[in-house]
C-alpha positions, 0 to 999 in steps of 0.5 A: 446537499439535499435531504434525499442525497445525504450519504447514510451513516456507516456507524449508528454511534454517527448517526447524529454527525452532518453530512460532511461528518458522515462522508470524512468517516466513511473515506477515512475508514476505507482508506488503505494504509499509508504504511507501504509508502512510508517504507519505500521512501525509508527504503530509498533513502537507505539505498541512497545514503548506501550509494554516499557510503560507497562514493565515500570509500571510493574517495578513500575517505569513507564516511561510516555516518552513511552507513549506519544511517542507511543501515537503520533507514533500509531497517525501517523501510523493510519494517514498513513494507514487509505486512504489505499486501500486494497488489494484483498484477493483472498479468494473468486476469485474460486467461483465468477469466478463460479457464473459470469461463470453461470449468462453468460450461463444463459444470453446466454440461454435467448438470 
């Protein structure tokens, strides 16, 4: 990496770190949290020690082990998921880009 391409240092107490030093920090600080993701997979694995649980007592011989156990990881899971931030569909991004295009003609009319 050349001089001229060094990626400036997000933090001034990292001004002294190399190059890579400095790129590692700024991806690590931007990255979002993996939380969510964690919480599905523990919502999965709930839902899927649910469906033993419901195939055991289906045998007549039910098996309560699934149960807590999907009870205890669908409770881990919603823990997890429930301070997510949602992701923007864009199912509507055509049409509010229409509305805010005409409530700005109509602002620029009036001035």
């Amino acid at each position: 990496m050349q001089a001229d391409q060094r990626p400036k240092p997000c933090h001034p107490s990292r001004a002294g770190l190399s190059p890579f030093g400095q790129v590692f920090f700024q991806t690590m600080e931007n990255r979002p949290s993996h939380r969510p993701r964690i919480g599905t997979f523990f919502l999965l694995i709930g839902l899927f020690l649910l469906l033993l649980f419901l195939g055991s007592g289906f045998s007549r011989q039910p098996s309560f082990l699934f149960l807590f156990l999907s009870l205890i990881s669908l409770l881990i899971g919603f823990l997890f998921r429930r301070n997510a931030p949602r992701p923007s569909s864009g199912r509507f991004d055509m049409i509010r880009k229409a509305i805010e295009g005409r409530r700005r003609r109509q602002d620029e009319k009036k001035k």
